[in-house]
PAZAPA-4460 file (N, C-alpha, C; in steps of 0.05 Angstrom, whole numbers, plus 32768, in hexadecimal, padded with zeros to 4 digits):
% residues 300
    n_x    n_y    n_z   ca_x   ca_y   ca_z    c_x    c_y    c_z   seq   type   mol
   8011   7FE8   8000   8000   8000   8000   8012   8019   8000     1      X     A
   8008   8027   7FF0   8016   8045   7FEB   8017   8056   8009     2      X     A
   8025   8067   8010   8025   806B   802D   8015   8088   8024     3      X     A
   800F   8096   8009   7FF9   80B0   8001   7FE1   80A8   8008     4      X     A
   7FE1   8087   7FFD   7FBB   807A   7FFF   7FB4   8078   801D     5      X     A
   7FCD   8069   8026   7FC9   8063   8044   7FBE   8085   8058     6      X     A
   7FD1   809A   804C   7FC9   80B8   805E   7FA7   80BF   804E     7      X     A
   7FA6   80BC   803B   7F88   80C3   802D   7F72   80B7   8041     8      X     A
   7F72   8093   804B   7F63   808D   8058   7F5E   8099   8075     9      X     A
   7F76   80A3   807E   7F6A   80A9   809C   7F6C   80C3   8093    10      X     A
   7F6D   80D7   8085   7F5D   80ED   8082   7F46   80EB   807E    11      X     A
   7F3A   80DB   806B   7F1D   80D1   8064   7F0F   80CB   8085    12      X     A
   7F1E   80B8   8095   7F07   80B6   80AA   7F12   80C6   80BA    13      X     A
   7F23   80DE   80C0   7F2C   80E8   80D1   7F34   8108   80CE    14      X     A
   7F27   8117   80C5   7F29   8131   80AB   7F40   8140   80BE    15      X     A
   7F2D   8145   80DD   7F37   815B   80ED   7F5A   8159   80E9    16      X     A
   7F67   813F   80E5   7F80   813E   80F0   7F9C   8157   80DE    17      X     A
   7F92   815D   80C8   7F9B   8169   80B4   7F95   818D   80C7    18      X     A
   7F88   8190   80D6   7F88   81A8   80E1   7F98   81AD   80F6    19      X     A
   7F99   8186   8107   7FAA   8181   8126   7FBF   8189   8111    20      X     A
   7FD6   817A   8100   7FE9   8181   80F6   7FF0   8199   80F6    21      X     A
   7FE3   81A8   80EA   7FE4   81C1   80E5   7FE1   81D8   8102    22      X     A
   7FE0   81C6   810F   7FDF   81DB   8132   7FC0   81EF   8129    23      X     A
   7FB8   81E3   8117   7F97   8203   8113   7F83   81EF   8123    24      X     A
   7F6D   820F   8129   7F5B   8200   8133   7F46   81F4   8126    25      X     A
   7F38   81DC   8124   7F2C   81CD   8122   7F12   81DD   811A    26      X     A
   7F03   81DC   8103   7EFA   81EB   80EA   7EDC   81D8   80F5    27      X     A
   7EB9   81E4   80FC   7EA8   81D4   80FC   7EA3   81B5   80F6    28      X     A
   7E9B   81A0   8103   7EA9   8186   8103   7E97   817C   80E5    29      X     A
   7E98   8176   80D7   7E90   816C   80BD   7E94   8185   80A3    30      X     A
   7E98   819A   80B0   7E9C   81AA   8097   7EB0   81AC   8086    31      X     A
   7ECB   81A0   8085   7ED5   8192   8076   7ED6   816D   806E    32      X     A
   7ED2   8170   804C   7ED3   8155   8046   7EE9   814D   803B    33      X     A
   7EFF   813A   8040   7F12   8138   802F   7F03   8121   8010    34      X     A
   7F0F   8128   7FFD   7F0A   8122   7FE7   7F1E   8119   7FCC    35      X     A
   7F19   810A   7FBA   7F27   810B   7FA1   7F1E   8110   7F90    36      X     A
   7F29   811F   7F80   7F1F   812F   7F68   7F35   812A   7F50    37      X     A
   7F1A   8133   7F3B   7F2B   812B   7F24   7F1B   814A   7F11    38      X     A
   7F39   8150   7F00   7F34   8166   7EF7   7F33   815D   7ED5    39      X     A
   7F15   8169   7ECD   7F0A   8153   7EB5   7F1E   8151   7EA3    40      X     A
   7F1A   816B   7E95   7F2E   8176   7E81   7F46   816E   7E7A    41      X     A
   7F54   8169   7E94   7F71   8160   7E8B   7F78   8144   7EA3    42      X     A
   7F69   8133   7EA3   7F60   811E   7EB8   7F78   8119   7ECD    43      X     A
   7F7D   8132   7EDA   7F8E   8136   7EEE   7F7B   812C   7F0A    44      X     A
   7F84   8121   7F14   7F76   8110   7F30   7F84   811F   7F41    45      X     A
   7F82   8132   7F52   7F85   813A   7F6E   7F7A   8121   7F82    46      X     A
   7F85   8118   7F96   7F83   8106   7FA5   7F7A   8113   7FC4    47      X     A
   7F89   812B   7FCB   7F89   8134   7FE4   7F81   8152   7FE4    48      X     A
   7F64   8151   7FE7   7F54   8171   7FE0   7F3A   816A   7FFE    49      X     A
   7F49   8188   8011   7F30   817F   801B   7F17   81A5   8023    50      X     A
   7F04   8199   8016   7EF7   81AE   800F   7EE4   81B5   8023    51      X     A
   7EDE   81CD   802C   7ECA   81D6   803B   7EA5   81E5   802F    52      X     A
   7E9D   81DF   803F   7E82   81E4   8035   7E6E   81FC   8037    53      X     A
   7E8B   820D   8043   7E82   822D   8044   7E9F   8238   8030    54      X     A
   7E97   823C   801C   7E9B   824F   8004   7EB0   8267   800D    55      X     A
   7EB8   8276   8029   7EC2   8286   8037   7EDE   827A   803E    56      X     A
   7EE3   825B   8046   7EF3   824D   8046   7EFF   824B   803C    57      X     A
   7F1F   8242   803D   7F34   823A   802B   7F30   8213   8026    58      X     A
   7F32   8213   800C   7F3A   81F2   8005   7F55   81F3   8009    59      X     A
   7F56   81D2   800E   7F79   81C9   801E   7F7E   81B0   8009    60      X     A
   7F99   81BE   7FFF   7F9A   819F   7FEF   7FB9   8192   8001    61      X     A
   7FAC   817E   8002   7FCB   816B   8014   7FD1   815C   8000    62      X     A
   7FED   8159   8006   8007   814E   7FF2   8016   813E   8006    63      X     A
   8017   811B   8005   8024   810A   8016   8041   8108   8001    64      X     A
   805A   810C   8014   806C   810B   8001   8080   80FC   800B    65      X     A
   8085   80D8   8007   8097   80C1   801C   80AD   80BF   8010    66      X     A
   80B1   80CB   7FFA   80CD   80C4   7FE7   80CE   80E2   7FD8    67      X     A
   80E6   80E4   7FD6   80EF   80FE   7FC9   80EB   80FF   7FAB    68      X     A
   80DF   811A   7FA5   80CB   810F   7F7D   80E5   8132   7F7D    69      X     A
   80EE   813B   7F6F   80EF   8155   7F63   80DC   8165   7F5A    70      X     A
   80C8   815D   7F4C   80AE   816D   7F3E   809D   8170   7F59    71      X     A
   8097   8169   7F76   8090   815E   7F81   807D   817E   7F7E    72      X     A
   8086   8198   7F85   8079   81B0   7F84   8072   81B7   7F71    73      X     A
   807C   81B7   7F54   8073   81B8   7F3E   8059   81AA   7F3A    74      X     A
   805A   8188   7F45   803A   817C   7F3E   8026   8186   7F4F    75      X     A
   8029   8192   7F6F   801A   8196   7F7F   800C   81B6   7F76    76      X     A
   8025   81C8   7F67   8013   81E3   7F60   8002   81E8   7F48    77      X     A
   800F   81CC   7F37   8002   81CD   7F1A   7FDC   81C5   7F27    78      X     A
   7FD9   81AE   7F36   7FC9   81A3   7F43   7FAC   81B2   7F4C    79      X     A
   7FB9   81C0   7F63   7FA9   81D3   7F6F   7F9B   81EE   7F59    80      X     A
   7FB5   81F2   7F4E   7FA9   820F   7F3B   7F96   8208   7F29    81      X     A
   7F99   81EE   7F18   7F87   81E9   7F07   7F6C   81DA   7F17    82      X     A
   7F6A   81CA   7F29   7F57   81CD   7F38   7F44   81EA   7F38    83      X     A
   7F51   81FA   7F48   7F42   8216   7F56   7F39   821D   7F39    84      X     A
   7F49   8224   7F26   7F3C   822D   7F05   7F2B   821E   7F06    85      X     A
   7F20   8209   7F0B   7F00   8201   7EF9   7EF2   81FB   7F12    86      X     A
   7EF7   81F8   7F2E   7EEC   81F0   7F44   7EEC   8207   7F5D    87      X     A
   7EF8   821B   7F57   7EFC   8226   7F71   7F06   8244   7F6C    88      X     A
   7EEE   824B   7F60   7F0A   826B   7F49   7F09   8281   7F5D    89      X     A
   7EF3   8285   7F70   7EFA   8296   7F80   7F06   828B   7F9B    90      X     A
   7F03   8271   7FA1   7EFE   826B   7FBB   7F2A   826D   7FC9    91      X     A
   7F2D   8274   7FDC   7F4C   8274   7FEC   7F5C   8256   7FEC    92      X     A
   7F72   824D   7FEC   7F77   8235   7FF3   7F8C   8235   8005    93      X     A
   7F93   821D   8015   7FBB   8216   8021   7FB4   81F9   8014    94      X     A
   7FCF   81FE   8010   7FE4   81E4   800C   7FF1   81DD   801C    95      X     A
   7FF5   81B6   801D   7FFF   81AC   802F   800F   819C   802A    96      X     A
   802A   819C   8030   8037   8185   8033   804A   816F   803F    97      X     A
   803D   815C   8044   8044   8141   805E   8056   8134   8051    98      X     A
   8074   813A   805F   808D   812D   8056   808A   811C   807B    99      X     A
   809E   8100   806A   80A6   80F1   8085   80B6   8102   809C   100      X     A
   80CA   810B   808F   80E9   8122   8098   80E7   8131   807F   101      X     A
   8101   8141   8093   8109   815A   807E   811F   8150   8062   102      X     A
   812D   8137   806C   813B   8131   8054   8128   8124   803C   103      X     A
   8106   8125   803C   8105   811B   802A   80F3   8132   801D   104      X     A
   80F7   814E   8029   80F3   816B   8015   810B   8162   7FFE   105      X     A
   8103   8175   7FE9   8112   8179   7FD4   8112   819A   7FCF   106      X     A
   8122   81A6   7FBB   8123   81C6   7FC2   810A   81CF   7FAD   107      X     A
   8105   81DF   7FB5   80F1   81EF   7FA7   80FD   8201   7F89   108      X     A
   80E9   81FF   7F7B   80F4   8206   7F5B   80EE   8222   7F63   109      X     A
   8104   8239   7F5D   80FD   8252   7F59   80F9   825A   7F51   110      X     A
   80E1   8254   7F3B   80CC   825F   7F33   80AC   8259   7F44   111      X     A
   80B4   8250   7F5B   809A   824B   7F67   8098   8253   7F83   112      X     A
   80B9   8261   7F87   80C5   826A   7F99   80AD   8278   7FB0   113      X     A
   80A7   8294   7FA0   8094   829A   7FB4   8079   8293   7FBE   114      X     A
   806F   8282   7FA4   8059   8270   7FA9   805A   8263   7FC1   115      X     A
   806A   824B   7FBF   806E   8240   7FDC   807B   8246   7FF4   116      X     A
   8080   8265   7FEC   8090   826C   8009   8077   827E   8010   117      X     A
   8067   8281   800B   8049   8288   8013   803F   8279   8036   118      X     A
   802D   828E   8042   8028   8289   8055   800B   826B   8049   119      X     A
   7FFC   826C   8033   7FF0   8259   8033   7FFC   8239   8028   120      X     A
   8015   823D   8028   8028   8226   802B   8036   821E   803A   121      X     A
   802E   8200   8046   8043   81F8   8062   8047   81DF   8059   122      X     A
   8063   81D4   8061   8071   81BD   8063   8069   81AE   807F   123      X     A
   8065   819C   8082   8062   818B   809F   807B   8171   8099   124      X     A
   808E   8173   80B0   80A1   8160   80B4   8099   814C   80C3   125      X     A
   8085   8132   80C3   8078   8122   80DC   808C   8119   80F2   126      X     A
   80A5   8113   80EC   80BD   8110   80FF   80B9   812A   8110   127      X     A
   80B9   8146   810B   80C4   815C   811A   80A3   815A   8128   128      X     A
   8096   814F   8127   807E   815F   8139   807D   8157   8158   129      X     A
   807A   8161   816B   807F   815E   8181   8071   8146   8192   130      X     A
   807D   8138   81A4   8078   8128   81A9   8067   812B   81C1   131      X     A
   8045   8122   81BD   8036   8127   81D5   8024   810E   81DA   132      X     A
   8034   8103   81EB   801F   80E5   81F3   7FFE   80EF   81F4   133      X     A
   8005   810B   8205   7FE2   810E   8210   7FD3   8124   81F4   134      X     A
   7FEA   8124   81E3   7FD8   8132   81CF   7FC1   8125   81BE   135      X     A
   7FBC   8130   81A7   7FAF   812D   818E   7FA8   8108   8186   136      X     A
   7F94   8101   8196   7F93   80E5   817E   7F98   80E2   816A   137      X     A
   7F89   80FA   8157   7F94   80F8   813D   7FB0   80F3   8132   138      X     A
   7FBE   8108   813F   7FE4   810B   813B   7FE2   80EE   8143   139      X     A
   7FE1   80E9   815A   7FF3   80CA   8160   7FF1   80B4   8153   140      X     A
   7FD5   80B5   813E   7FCE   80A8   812D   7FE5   80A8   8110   141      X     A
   7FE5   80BF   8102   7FFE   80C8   80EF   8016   80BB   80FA   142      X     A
   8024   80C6   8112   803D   80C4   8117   8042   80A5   811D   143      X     A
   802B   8091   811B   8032   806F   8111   8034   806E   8101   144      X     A
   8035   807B   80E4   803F   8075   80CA   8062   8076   80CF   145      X     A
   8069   8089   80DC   808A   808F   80DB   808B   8081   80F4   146      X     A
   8083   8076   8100   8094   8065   8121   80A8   804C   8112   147      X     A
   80BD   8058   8124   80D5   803B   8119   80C7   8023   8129   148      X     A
   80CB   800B   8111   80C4   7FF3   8120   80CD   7FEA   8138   149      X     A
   80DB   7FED   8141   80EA   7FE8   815B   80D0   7FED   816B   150      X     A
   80C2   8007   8174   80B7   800F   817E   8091   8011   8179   151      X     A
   8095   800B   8164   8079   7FFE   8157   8064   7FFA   8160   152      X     A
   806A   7FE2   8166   8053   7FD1   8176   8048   7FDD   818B   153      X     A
   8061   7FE0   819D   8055   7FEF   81C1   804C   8006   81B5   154      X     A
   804A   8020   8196   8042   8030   819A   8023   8034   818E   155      X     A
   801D   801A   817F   8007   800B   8176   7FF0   8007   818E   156      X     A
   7FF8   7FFB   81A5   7FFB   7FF3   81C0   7FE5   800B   81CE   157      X     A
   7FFA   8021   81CF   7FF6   8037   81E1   7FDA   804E   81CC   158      X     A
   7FE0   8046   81B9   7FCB   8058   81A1   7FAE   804B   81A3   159      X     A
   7FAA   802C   81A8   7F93   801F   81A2   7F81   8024   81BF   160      X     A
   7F99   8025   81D7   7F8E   8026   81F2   7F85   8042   81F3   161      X     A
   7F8B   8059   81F0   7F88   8072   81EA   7F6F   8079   81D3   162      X     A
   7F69   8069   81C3   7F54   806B   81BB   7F39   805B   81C5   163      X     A
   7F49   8043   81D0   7F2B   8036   81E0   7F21   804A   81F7   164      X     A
   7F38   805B   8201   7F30   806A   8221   7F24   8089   820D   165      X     A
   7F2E   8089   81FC   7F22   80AA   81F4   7F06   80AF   81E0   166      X     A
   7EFD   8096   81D7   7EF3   8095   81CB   7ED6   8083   81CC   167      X     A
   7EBE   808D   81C4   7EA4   8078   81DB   7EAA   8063   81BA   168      X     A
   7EA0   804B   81D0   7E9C   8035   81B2   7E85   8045   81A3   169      X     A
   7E8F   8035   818A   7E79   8039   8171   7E83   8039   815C   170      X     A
   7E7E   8042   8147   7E87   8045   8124   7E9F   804D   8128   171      X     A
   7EA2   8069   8130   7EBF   807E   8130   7ED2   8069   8139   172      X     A
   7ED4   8067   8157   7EE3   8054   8167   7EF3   803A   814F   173      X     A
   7EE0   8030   8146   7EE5   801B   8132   7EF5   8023   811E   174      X     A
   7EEB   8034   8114   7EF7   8045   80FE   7F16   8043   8101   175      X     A
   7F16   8051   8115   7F35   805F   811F   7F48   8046   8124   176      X     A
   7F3A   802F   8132   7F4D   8016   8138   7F52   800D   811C   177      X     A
   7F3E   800B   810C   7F44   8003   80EA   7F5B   8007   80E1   178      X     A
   7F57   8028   80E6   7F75   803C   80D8   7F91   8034   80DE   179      X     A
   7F8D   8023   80FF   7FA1   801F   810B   7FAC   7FFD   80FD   180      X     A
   7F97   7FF9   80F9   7F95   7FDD   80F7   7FA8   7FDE   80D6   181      X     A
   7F9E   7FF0   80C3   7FB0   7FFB   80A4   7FC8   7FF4   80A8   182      X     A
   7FCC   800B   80BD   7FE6   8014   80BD   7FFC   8004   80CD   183      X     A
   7FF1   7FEC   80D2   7FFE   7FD4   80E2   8009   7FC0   80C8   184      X     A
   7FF6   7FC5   80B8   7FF9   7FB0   8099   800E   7FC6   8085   185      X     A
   8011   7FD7   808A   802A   7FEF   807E   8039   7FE7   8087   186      X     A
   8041   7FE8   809D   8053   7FEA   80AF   806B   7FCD   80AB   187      X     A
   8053   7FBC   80B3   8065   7F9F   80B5   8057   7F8A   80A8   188      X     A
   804A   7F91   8094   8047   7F78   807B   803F   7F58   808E   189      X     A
   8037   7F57   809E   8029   7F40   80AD   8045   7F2A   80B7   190      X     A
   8057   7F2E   80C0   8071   7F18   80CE   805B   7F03   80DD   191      X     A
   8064   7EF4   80E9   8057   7EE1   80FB   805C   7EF0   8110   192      X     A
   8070   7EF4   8116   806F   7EFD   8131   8062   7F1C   8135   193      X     A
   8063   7F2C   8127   8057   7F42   812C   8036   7F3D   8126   194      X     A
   8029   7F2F   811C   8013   7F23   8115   8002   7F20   813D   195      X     A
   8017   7F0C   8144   8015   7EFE   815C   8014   7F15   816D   196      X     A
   802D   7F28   816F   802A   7F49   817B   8017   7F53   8178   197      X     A
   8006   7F57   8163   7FF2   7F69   8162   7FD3   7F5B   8168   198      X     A
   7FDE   7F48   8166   7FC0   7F37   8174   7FBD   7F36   8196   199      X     A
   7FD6   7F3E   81A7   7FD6   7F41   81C2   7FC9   7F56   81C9   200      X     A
   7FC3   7F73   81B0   7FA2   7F83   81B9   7F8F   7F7A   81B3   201      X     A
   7F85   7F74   81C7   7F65   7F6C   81CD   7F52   7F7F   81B6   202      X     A
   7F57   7F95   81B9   7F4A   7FAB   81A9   7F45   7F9B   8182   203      X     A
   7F5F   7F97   817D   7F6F   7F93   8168   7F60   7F75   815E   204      X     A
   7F65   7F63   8173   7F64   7F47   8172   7F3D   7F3D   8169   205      X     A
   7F30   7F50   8177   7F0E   7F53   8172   7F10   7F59   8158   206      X     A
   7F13   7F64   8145   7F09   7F73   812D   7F0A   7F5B   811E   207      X     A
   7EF4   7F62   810A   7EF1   7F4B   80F3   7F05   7F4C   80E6   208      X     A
   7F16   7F6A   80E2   7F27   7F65   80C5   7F3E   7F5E   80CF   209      X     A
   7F46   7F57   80E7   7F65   7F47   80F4   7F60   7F2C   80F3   210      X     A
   7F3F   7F23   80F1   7F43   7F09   80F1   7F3D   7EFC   80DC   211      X     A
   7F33   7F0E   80BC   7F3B   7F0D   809F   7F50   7F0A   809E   212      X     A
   7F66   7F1A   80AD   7F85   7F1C   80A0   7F8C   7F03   80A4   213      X     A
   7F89   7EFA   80BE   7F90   7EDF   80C4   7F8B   7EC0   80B9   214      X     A
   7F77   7EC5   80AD   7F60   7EAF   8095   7F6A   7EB4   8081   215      X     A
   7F76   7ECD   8076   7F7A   7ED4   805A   7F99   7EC5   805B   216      X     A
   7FAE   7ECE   8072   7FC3   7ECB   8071   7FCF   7EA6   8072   217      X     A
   7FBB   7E9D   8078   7FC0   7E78   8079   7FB7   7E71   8066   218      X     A
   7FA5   7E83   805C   7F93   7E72   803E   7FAD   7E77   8029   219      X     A
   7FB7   7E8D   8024   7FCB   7E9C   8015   7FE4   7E8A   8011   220      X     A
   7FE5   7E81   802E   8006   7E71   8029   801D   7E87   8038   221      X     A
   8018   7E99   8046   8028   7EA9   804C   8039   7E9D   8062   222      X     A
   802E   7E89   8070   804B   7E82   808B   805E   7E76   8075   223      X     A
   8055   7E63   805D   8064   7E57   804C   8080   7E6C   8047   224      X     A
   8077   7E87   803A   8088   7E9A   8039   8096   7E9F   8051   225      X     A
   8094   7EAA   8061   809D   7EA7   8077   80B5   7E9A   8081   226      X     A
   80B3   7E7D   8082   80C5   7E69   808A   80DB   7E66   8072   227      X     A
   80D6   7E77   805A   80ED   7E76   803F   80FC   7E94   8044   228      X     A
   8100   7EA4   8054   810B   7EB9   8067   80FE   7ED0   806B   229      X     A
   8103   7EE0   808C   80F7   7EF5   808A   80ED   7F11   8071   230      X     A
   8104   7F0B   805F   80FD   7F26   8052   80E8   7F21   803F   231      X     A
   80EB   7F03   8033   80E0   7F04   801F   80BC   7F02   802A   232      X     A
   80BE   7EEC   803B   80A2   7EE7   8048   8095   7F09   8054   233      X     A
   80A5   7F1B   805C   809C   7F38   8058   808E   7F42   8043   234      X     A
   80A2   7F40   8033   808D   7F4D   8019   8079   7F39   8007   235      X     A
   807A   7F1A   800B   8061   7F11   8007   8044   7F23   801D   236      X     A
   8049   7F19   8038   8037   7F20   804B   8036   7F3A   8045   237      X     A
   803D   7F54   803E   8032   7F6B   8038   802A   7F69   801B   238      X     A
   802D   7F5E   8004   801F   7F5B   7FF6   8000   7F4E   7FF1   239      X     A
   8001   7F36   8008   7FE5   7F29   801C   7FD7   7F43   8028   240      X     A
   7FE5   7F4C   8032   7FD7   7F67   8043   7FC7   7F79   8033   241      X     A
   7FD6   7F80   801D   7FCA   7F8F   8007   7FAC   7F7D   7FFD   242      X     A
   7FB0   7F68   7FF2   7F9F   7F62   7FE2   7F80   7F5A   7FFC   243      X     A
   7F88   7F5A   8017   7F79   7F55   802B   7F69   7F71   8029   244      X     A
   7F78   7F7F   8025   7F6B   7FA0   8023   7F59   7FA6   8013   245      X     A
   7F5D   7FA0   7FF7   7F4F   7FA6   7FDF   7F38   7F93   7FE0   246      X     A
   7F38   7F72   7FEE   7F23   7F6F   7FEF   7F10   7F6F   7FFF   247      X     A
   7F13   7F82   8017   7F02   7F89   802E   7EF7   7F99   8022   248      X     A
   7F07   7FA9   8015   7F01   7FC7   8010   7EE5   7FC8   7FF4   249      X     A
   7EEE   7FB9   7FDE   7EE2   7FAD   7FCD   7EC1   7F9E   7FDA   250      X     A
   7EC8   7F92   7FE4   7EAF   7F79   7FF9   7E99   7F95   8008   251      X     A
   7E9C   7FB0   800D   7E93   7FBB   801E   7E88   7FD4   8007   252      X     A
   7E8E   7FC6   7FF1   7E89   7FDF   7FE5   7E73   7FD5   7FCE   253      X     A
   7E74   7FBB   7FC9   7E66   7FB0   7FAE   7E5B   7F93   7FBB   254      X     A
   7E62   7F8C   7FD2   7E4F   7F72   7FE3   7E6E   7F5A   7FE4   255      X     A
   7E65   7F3B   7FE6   7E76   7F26   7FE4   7E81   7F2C   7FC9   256      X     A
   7E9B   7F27   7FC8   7EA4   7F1A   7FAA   7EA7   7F04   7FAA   257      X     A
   7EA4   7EF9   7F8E   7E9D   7EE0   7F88   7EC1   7ECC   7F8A   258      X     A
   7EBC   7EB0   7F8E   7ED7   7EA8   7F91   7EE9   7EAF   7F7B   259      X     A
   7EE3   7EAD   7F5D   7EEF   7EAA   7F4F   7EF7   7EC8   7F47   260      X     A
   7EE3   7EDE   7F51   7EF2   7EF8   7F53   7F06   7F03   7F63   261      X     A
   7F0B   7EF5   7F85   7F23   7EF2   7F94   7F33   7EE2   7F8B   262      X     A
   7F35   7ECA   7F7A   7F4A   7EC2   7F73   7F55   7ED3   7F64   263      X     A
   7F4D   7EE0   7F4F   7F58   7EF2   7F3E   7F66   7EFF   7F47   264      X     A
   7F5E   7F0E   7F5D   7F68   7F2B   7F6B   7F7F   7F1C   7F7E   265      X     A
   7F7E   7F02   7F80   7F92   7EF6   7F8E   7FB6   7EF4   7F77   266      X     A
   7FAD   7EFB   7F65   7FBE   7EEF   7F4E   7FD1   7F10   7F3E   267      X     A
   7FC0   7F28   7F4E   7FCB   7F48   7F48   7FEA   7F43   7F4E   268      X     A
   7FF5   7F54   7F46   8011   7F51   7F56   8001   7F6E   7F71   269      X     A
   801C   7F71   7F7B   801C   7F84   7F8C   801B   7FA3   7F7B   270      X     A
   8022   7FA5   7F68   8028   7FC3   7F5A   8005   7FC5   7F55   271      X     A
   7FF9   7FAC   7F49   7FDA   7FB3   7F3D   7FC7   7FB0   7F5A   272      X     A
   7FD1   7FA6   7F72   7FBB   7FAA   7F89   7FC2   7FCD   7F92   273      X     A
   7FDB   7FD4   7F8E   7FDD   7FED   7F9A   7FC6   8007   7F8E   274      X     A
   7FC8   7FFA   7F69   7FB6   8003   7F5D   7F9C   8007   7F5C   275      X     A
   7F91   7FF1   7F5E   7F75   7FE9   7F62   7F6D   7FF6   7F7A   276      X     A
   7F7B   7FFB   7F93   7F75   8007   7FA9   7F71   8025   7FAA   277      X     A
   7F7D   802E   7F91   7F7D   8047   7F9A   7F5D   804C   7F79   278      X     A
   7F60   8038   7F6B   7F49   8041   7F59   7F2C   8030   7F5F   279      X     A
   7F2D   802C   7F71   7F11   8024   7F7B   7F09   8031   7F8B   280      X     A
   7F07   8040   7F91   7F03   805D   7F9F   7EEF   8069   7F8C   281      X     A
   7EF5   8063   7F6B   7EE5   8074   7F52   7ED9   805B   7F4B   282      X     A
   7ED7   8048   7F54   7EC7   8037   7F47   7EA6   8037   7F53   283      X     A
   7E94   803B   7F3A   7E75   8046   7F42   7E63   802D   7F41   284      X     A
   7E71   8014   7F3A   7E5A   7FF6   7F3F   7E6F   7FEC   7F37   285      X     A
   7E67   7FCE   7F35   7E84   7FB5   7F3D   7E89   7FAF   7F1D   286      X     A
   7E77   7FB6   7F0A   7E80   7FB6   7EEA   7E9B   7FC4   7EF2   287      X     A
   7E9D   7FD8   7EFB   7EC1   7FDD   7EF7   7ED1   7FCE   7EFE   288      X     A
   7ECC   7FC6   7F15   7EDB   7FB1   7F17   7EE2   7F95   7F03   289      X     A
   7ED2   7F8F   7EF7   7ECD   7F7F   7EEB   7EE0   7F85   7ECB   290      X     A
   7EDD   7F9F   7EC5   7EE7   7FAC   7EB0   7F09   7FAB   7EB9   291      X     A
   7F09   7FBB   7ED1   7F26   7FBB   7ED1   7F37   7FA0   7EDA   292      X     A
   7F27   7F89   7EDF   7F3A   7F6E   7EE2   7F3E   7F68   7EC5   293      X     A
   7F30   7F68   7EB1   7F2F   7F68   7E99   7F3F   7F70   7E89   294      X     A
   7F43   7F87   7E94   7F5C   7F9D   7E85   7F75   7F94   7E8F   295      X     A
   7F77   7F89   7EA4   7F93   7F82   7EB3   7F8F   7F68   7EA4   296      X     A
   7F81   7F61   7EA2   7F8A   7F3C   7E92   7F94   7F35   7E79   297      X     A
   7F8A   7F53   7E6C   7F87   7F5C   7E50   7FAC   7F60   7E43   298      X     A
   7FB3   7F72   7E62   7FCB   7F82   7E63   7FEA   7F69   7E72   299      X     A
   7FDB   7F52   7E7B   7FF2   7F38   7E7F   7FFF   7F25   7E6C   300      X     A
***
C-alpha cells in the first residue's frame, strides 16, 4: 500500500487531523469534507482536496510526500491552480505538505519561489512535531506511520488503549482502531511474530478484519513464505495484506465477491493491488470492476 493512499484514508475518517497538524483551530465539525477530484478537461486527479461548505473558506489541498520527486512543487501548484480555474475561481486556498523529515524536502524551483514562500503554504516535518503522549489522538494516530519498528508495537499498544479510554464505543471508535489496524499492515507486512504481537490487544484481537487477515493469511500460504526467510516471507505477507485490503474494501462496497473473482484478485501482483486500491474509490457498480480485471488480463 502506497503510504499517500494509506494518509487519504485516515483523513477520510478523520478530517479534523489536517487542522491538529497544522496547530489551527478546528473549523465546525463536518464542515470540511476531504475529497478526490478529477479535473475533466485535462484528467488531472487531485487526490488530497479538502473542501469547505461555506464559500468564505479557504480549500486545502494536502500533498503526502515519502520519497523525494523534484517536480514534487511544480505537480502540487500546477494541481491546485487548475483546480480553482474551473472549481474554485473566487474561493482562497493553503497548501499542504506532509514530508516524513526534512531530508526528504527537495529545493524549491525559483520560479515558484514566492508562491510557496507564501503564508498560505506550509511544509509539515511528521518527525519534528512534538512529542505529546496526552495530546491530539489524531497526531498520535499519523506519527505511527513514521514510528521505528523497534518501538512499534508498544506504540500501537499505548494508541489503541488511548482510544478505548477517550473514545465512547460505536462506529467512530471502530473506525479509528481500523486506521490503526492499516497502518499495522504498512508497517510490518504480517511476520508471525508481529501477527502474534498484535493479537495480544484485546481491542485489536475482537475485530472481524484481524481475524480475515488471519483466514486470508493460512489460506494464502504465507507461513509457507515465511519459513523460506524473513525478508522474503515480508514482502509476500505485505503483499497478502494488500490484497486482504482491496477485498474488504471491494466486499463493503459491491456485497460478497464471488470465488472465482477473489481468485483472480488473488493472482494481481502487488503493483496492480496498489492500483486497484486507489481506483476503486471511482468505481460507480461492480461492472468496473469487472471491466478493469479484464483490462489487466487483456494487458498480461
Amino acid at each position: 500500500m502506497r503510504t499517500d493512499h494509506l494518509f487519504f484514508k485516515v483523513f477520510q475518517t478523520f478530517p479534523q487531523i489536517l487542522f491538529e497538524l497544522l496547530a489551527m483551530e478546528i473549523p465546525t465539525p463536518a464542515a470540511y469534507q476531504f475529497r478526490s477530484v478529477e479535473v475533466k478537461e485535462t484528467a488531472l486527479r487531485i487526490d488530497g482536496v479538502f473542501v469547505c461548505d461555506r464559500p468564505d473558506q479557504p480549500t486545502f489541498f494536502v500533498e503526502v510526500q515519502f520519497q523525494k520527486d523534484p517536480d514534487i512543487y511544480w505537480r502540487l501548484c500546477t494541481e491546485m491552480l487548475l483546480y480553482m480555474r474551473h472549481c474554485a475561481p473566487w474561493g482562497d486556498w493553503r497548501a499542504v505538505l506532509l514530508f516524513p523529515s526534512r531530508d526528504q524536502d527537495v529545493e524549491v524551483p525559483p520560479a515558484l519561489t514566492d508562491l510557496v514562500g507564501s503564508p498560505r503554504f506550509v511544509r509539515v516535518y511528521l518527525d519534528e512535531l512534538p512529542a505529546q503522549p496526552e495530546g491530539s489522538l489524531g497526531v498520535a494516530l499519523v506519527q505511527l506511520v513514521i514510528e521505528k519498528e523497534s518501538t512499534f508495537i508498544e506504540s500501537v499498544r499505548r494508541f489503541v488503549a488511548r482510544a478505548r479510554a477517550e473514545l465512547p464505543a460505536g462506529e467512530f471508535r471502530r473506525q479509528v482502531v481500523e486506521l490503526a489496524e492499516t497502518i499495522i499492515v504498512y508497517k510490518l507486512g504480517y511476520s508471525r511474530e508481529e501477527l502474534e504481537a498484535m493479537f495480544g490487544l484485546d481491542e485489536l484481537k475482537k475485530t472481524r478484519y484481524f481475524q480475515e487477515v488471519a483466514q486470508e493469511a493460512r489460506e494464502l500460504g504465507w507461513q509457507q513464505g515465511r519459513q523460506e526467510g524473513r525478508q522474503e516471507g515480508r514482502q509476500e505477507g505485505r503483499q497478502e495484506g494488500e490484497l486482504v485490503l482491496v477485498i474488504r474494501q471491494l466486499t463493503r462496497r459491491f456485497g460478497p465477491l464471488e470465488a472465482s473473482v477473489q481468485q483472480r484478485l488473488s493472482q494481481l501482483t502487488s503493483e496492480q493491488l496498489e492500483n486497484l486500491a486507489e481506483l476503486l474509490l471511482d468505481f460507480a457498480e461492480r461492472a468496473d470492476l469487472d471491466r478493469w480485471l479484464q483490462q489487466q488480463r487483456r494487458q498480461s
